[in-house]
MIVOFI-193030 format. One line per field, with one value per atom (N, C-alpha, C): residue number from 1; x, y, z; atom name; chain. Coordinates in nm, 4 decimals, m for minus. Last residue first. Example, Ala and Ser with C-alpha at 12.3 -4.5 7.8 and 13.67 -1.06 7.14 Angstrom:
REM residues 2
k c(2,2,2,1,1,1)
xx c(1.2850,1.3670,1.2900,1.3190,1.2300,1.3200)
yy c(m0.2250,m0.1060,0.0030,m0.5690,m0.4500,m0.3300)
zz c(0.7080,0.7140,0.7870,0.7800,0.7800,0.7800)
a c(N,CA,C,N,CA,C)
c c(A,A,A,A,A,A)
***
This chain:
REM residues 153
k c(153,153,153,152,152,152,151,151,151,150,150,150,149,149,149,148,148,148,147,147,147,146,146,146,145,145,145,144,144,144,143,143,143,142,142,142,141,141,141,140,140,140,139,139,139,138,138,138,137,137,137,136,136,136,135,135,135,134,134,134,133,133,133,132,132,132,131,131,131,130,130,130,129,129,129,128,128,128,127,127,127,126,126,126,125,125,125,124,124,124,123,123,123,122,122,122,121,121,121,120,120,120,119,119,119,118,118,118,117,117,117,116,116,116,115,115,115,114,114,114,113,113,113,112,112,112,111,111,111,110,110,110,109,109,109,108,108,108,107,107,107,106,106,106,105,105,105,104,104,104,103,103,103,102,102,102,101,101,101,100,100,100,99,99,99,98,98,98,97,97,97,96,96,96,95,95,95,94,94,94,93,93,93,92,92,92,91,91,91,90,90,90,89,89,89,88,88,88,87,87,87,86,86,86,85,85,85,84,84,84,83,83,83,82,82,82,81,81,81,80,80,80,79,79,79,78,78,78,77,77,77,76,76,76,75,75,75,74,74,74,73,73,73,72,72,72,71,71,71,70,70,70,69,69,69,68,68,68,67,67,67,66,66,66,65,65,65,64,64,64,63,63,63,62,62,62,61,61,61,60,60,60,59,59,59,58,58,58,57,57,57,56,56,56,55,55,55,54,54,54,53,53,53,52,52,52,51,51,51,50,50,50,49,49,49,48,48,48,47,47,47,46,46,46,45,45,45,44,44,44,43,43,43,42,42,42,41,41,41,40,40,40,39,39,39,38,38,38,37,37,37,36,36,36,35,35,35,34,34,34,33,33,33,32,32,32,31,31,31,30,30,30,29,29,29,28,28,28,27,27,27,26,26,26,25,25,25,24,24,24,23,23,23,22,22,22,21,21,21,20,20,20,19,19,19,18,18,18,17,17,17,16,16,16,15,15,15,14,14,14,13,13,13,12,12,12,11,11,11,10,10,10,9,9,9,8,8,8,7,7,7,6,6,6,5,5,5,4,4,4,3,3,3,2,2,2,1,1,1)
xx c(4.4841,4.5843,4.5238,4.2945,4.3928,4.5005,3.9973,4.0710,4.1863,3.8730,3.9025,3.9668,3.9773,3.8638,3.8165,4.2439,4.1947,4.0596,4.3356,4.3758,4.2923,4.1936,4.1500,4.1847,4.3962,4.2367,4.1426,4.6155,4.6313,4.4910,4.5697,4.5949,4.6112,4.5828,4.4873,4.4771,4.8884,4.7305,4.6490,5.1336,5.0616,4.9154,5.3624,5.3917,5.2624,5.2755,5.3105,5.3682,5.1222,5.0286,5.0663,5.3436,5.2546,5.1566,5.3439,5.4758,5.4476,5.0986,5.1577,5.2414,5.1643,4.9809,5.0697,5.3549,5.3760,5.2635,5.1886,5.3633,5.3439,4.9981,4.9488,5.0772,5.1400,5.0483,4.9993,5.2431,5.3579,5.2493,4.9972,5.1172,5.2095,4.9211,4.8472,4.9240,5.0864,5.1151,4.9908,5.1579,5.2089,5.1927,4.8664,4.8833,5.0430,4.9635,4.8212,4.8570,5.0536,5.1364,5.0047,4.9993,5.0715,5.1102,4.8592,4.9526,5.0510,4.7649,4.8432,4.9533,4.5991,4.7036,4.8061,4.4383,4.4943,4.6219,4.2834,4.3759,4.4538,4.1616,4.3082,4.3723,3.9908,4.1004,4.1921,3.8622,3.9120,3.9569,3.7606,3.8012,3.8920,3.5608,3.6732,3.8104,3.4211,3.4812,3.5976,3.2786,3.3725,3.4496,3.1369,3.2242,3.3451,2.9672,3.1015,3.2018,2.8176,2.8655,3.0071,2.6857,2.8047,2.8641,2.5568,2.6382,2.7178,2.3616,2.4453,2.5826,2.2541,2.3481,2.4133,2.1402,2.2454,2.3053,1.9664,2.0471,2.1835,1.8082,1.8550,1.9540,1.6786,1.7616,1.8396,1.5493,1.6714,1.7307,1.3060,1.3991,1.5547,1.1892,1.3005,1.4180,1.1231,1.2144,1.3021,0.9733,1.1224,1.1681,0.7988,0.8303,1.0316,0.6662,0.7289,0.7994,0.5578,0.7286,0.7633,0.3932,0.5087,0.6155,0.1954,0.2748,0.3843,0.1067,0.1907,0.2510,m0.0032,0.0942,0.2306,m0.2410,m0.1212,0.0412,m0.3464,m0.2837,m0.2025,m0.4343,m0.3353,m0.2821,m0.5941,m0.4475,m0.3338,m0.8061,m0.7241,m0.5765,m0.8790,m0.8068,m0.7541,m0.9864,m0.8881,m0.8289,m1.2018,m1.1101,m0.9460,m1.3537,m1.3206,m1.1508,m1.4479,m1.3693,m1.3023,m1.5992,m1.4953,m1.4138,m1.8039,m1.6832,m1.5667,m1.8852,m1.8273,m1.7427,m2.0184,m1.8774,m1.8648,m2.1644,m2.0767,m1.9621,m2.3690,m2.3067,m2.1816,m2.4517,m2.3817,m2.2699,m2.5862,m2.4914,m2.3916,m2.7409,m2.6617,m2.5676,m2.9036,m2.8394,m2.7394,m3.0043,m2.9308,m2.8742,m3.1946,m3.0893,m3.0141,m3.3793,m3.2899,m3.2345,m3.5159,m3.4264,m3.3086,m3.6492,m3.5023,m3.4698,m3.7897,m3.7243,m3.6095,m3.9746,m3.8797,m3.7720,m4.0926,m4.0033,m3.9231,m4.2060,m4.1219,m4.0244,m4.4306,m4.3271,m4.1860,m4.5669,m4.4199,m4.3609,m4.6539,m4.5616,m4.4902,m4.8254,m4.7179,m4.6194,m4.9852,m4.9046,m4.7677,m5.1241,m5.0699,m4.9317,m5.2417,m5.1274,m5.0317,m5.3579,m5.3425,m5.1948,m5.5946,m5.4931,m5.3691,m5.7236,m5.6182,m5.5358,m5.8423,m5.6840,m5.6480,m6.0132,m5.8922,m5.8179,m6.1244,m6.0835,m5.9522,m6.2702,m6.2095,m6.0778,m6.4196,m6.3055,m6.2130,m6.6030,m6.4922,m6.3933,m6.7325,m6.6431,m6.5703,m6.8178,m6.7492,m6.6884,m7.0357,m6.9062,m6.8535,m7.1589,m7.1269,m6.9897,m7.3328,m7.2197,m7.1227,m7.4711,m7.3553,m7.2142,m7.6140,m7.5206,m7.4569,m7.7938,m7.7022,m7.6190,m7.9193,m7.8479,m7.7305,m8.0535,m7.9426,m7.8525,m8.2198,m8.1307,m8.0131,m8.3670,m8.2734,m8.2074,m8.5121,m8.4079,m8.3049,m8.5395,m8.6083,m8.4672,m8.6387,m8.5579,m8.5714,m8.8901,m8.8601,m8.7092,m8.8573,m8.8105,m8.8274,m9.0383,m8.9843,m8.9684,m9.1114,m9.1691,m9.0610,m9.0031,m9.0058,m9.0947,m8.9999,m8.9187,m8.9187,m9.2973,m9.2183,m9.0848,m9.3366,m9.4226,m9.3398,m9.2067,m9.1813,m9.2202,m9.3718,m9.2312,m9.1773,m9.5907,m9.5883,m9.4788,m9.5159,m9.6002,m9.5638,m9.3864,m9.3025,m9.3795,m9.6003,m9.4754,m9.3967,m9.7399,m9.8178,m9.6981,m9.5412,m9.6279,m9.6971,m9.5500,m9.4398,m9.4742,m9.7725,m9.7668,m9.6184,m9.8277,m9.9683,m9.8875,m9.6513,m9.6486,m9.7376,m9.8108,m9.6556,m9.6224,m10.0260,m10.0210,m9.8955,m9.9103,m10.0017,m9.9716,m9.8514,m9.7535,m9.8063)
yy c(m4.1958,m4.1674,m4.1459,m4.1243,m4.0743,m4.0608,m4.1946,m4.0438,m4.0285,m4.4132,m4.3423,m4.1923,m4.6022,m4.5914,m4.4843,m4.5750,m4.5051,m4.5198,m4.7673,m4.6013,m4.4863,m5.0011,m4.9048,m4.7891,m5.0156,m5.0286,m4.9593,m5.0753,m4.9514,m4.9475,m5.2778,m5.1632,m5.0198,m5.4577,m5.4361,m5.3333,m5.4731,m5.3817,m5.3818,m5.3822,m5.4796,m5.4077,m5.1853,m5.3350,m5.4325,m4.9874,m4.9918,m5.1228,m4.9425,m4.9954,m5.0101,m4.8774,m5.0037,m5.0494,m4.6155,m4.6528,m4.8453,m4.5004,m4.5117,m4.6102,m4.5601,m4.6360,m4.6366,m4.4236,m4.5672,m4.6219,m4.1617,m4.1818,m4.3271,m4.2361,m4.1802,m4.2014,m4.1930,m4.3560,m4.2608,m3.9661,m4.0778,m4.1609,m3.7994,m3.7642,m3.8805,m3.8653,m3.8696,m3.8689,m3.7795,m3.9444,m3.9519,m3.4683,m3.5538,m3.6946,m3.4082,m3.4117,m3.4882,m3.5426,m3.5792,m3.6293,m3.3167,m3.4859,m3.5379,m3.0872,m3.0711,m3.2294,m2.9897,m3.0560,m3.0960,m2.7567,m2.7189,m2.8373,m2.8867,m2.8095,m2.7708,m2.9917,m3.0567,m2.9885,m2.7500,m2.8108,m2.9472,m2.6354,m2.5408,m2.6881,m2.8449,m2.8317,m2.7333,m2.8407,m2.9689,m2.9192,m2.5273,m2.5459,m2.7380,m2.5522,m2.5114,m2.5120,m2.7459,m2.7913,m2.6865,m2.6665,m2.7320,m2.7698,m2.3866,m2.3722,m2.4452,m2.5574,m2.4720,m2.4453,m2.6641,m2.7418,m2.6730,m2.4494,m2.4784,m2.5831,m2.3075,m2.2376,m2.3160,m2.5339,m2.4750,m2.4267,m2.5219,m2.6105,m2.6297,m2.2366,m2.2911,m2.4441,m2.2765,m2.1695,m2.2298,m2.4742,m2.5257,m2.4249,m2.3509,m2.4592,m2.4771,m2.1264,m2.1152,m2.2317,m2.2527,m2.2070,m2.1675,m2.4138,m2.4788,m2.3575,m2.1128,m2.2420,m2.3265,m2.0258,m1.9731,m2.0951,m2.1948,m2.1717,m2.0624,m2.2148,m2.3307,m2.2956,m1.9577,m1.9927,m2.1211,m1.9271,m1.8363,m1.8561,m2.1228,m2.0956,m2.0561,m1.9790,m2.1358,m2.1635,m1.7443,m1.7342,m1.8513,m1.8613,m1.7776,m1.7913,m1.9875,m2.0846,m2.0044,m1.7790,m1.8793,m1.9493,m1.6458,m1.5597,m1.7010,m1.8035,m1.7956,m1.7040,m1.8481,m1.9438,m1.8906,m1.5328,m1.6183,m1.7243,m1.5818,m1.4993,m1.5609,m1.7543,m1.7872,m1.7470,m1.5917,m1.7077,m1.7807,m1.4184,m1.3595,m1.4963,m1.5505,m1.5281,m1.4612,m1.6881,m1.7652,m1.6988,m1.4376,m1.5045,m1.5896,m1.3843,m1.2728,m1.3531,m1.5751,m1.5523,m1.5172,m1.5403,m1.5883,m1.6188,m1.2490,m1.3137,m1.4122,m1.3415,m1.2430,m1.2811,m1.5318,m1.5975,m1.5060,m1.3609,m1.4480,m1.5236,m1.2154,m1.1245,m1.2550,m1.4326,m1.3376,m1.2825,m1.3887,m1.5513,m1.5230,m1.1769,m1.1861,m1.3135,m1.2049,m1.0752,m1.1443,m1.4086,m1.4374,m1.3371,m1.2710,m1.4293,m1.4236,m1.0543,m1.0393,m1.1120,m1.2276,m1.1697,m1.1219,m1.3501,m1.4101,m1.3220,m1.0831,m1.1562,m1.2777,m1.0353,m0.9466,m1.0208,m1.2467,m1.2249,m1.1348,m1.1679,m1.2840,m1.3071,m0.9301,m0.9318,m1.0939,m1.0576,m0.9263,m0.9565,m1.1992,m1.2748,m1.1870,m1.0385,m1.0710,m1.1598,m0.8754,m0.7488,m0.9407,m1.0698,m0.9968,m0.9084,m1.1066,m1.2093,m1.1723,m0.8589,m0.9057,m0.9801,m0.8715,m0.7141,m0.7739,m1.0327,m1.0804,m0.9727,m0.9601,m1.0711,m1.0930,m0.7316,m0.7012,m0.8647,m0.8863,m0.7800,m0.7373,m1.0448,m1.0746,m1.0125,m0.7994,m0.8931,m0.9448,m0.6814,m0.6173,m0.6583,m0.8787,m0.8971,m0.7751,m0.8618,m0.9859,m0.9861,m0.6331,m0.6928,m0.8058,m0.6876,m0.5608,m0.6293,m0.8946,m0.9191,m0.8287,m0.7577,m0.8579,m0.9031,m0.6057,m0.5103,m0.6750,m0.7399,m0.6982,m0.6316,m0.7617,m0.7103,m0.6844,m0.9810,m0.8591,m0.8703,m1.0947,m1.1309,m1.0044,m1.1467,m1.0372,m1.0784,m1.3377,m1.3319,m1.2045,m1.4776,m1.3658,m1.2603,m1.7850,m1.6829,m1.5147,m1.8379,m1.8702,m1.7707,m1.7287,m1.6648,m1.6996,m1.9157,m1.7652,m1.7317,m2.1276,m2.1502,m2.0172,m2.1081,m2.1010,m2.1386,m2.0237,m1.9507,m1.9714,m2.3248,m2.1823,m2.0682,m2.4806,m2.4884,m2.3968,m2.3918,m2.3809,m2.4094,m2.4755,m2.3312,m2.2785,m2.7548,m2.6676,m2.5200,m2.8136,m2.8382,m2.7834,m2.7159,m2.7250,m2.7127,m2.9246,m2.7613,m2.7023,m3.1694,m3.1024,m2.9470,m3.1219,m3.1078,m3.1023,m3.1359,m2.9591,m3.0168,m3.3649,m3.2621,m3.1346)
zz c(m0.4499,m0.6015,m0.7060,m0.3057,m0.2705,m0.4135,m0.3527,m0.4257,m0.3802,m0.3031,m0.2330,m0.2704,m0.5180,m0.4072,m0.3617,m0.4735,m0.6191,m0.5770,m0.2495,m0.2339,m0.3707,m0.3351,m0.2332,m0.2389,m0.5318,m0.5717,m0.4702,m0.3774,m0.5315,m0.5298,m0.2635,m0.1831,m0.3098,m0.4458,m0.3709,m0.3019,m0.5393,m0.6306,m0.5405,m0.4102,m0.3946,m0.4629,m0.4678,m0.4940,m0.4566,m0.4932,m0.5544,m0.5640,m0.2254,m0.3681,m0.4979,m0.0163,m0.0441,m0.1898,m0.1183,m0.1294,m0.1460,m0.0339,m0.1710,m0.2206,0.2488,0.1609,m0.0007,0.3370,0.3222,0.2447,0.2995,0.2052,0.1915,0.4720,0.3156,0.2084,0.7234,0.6751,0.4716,0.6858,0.6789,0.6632,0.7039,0.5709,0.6100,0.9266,0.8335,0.7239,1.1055,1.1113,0.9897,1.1039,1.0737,1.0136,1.2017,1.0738,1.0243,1.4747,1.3983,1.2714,1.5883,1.5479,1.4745,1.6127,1.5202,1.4570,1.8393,1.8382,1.7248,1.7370,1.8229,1.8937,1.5340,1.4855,1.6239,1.7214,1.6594,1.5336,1.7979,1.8982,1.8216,1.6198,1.6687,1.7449,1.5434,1.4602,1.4995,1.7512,1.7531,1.6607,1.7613,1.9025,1.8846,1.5173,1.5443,1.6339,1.6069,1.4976,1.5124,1.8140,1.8524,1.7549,1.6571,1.7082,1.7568,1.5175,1.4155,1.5274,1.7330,1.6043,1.5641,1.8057,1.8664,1.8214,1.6481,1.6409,1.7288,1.5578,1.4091,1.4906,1.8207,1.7786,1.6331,1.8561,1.9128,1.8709,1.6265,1.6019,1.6914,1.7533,1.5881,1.5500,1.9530,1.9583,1.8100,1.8418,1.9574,1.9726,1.7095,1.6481,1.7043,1.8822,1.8008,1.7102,2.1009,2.1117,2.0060,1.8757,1.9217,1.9739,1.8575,1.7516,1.8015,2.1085,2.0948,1.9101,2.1274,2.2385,2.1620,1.9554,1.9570,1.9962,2.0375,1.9147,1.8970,2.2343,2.2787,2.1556,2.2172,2.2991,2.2508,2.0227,1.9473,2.0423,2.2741,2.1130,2.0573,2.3906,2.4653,2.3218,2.2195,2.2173,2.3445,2.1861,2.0335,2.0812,2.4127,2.3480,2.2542,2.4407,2.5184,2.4431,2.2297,2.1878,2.3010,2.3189,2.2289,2.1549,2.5646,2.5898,2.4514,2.4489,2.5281,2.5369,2.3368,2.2595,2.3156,2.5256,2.4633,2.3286,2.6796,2.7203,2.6434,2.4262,2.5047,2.5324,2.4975,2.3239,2.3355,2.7527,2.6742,2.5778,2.6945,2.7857,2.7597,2.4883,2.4555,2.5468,2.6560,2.5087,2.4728,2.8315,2.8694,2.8258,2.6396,2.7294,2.7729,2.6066,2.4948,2.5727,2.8479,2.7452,2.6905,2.8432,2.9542,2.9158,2.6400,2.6381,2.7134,2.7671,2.6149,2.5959,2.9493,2.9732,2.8478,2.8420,2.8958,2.9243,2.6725,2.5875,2.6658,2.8824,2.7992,2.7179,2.9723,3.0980,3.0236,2.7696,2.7943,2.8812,2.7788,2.6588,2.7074,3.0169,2.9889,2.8593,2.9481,3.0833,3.0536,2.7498,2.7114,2.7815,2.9108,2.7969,2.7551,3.0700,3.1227,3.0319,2.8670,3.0189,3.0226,2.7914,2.7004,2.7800,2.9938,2.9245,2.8787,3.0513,3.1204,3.0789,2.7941,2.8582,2.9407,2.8739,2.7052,2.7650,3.0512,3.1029,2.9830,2.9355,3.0398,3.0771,2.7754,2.7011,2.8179,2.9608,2.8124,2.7651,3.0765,3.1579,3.0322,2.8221,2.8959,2.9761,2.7674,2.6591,2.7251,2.9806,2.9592,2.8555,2.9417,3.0211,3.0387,2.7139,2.7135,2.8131,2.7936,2.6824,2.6774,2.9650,3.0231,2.9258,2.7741,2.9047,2.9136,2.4704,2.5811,2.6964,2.1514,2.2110,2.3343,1.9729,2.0475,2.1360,1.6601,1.8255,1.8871,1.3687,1.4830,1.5968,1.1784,1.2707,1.3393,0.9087,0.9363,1.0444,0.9488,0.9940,0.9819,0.9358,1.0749,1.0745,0.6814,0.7724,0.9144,0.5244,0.5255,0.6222,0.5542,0.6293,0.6360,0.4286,0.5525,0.6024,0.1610,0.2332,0.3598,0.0861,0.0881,0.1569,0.0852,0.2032,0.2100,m0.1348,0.0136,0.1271,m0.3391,m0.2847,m0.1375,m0.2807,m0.3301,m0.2527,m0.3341,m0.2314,m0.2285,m0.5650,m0.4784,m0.3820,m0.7271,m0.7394,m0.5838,m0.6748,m0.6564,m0.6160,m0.7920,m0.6930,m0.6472,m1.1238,m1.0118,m0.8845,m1.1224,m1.1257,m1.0608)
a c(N,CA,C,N,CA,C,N,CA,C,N,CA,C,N,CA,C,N,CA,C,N,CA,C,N,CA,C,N,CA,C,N,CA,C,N,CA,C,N,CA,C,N,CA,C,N,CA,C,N,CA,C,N,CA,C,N,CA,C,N,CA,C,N,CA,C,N,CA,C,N,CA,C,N,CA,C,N,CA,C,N,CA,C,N,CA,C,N,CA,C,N,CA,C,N,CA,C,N,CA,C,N,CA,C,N,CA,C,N,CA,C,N,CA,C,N,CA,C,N,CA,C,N,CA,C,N,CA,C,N,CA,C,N,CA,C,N,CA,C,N,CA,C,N,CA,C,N,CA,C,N,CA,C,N,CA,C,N,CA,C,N,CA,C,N,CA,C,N,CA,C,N,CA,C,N,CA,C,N,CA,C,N,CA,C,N,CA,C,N,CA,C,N,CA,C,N,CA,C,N,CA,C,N,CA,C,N,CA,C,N,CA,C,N,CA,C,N,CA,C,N,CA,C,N,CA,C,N,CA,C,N,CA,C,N,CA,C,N,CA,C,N,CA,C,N,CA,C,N,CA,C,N,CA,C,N,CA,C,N,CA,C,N,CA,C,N,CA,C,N,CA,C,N,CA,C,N,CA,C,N,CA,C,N,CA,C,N,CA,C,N,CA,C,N,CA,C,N,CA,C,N,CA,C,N,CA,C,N,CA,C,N,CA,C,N,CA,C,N,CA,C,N,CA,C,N,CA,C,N,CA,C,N,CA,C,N,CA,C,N,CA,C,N,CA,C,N,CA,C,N,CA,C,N,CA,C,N,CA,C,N,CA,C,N,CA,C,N,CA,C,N,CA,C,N,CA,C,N,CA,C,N,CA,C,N,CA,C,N,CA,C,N,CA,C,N,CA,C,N,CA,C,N,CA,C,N,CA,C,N,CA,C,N,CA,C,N,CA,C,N,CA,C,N,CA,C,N,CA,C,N,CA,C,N,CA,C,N,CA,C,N,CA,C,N,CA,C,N,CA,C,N,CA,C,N,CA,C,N,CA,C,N,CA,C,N,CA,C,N,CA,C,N,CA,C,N,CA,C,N,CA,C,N,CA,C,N,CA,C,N,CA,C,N,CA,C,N,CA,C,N,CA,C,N,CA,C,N,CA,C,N,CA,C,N,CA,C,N,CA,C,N,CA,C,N,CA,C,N,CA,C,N,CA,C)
c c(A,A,A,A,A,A,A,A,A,A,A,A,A,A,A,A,A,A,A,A,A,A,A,A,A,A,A,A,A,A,A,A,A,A,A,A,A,A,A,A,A,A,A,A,A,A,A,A,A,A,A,A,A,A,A,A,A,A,A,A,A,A,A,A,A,A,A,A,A,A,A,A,A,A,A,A,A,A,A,A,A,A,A,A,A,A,A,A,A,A,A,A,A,A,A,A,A,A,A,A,A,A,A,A,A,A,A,A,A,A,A,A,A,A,A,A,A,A,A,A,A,A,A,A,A,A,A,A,A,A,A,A,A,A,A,A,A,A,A,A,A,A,A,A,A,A,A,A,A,A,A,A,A,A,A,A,A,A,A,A,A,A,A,A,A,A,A,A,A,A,A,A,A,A,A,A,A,A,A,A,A,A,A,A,A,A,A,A,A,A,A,A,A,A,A,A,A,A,A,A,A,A,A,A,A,A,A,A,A,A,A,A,A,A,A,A,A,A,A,A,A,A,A,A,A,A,A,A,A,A,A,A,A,A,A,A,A,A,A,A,A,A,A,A,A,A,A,A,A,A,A,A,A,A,A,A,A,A,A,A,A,A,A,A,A,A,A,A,A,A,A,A,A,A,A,A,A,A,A,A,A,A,A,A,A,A,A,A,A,A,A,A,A,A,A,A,A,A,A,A,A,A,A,A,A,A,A,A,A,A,A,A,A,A,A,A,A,A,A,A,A,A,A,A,A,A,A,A,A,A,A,A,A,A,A,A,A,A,A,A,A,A,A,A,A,A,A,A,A,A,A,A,A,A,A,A,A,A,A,A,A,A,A,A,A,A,A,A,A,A,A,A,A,A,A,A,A,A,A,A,A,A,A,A,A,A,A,A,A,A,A,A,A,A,A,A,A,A,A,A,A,A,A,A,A,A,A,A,A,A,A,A,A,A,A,A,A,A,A,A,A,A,A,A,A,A,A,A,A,A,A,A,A,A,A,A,A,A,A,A,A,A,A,A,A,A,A,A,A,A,A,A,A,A,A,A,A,A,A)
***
């Protein structure tokens, strides 16, 4: 076990001694850690210029997404006033149609009952087939069954 120790001790002495030896510092060391720090200077202007020239690429991206953005809503907006436009007419339309044929409905109804009053024979031969219908269902029931059918008697 001592010699353990022995040899424990004696390796810690002389391994201390290797590193705590002093490097001298010399001119060509200055030197070279000048180039060193002028080519990292370098490095960095030009990673620097580099960065800047995407950040600019990305800048004018973005300007051309706004663009964009722009005309698709300029164009968005267009459709929404052609759809309102096409709405509008095809909503007058039925509605102009459904007005004019309410109104010319009433009107030929009117225009076929002056003119059937102006003939006047019509209503006649309606009131003589309605006299003889009566005058018939009084001797034959079938014709009584139709005319009560019907609401005449």
């Amino acid at each position: 076990m001592i010699y353990i120790f022995i040899v424990f001790l004696v390796s810690a002495l002389f391994t201390s001694n290797a590193y705590g030896k002093e490097v001298p510092y010399t001119l060509e060391d200055r030197d070279r850690l000048i180039r060193v720090e002028t080519k990292i200077e370098q490095l960095e202007k030009r990673f620097s210029e580099r960065f800047n020239d995407i950040n600019n690429r990305f800048e004018e991206i973005n300007r051309r997404f706004e663009d964009i953005n722009r005309r698709l809503d300029q164009f968005m907006t267009f459709l929404i006033i052609l759809a309102g436009i096409f709405t509008t007419l095809t909503l007058g339309v039925i509605g102009f149609a459904l007005w004019d044929r309410r109104t010319i409905i009433r009107r030929a109804k009117e225009e076929t009952l002056e003119e059937i009053e102006k003939r006047g024979n019509l209503k006649k031969l309606v009131d003589a087939l309605t006299e003889v219908l009566i005058e018939l269902s009084k001797i034959d029931p079938r014709i009584e069954a139709i005319l009560k059918k019907f609401g005449i008697l």
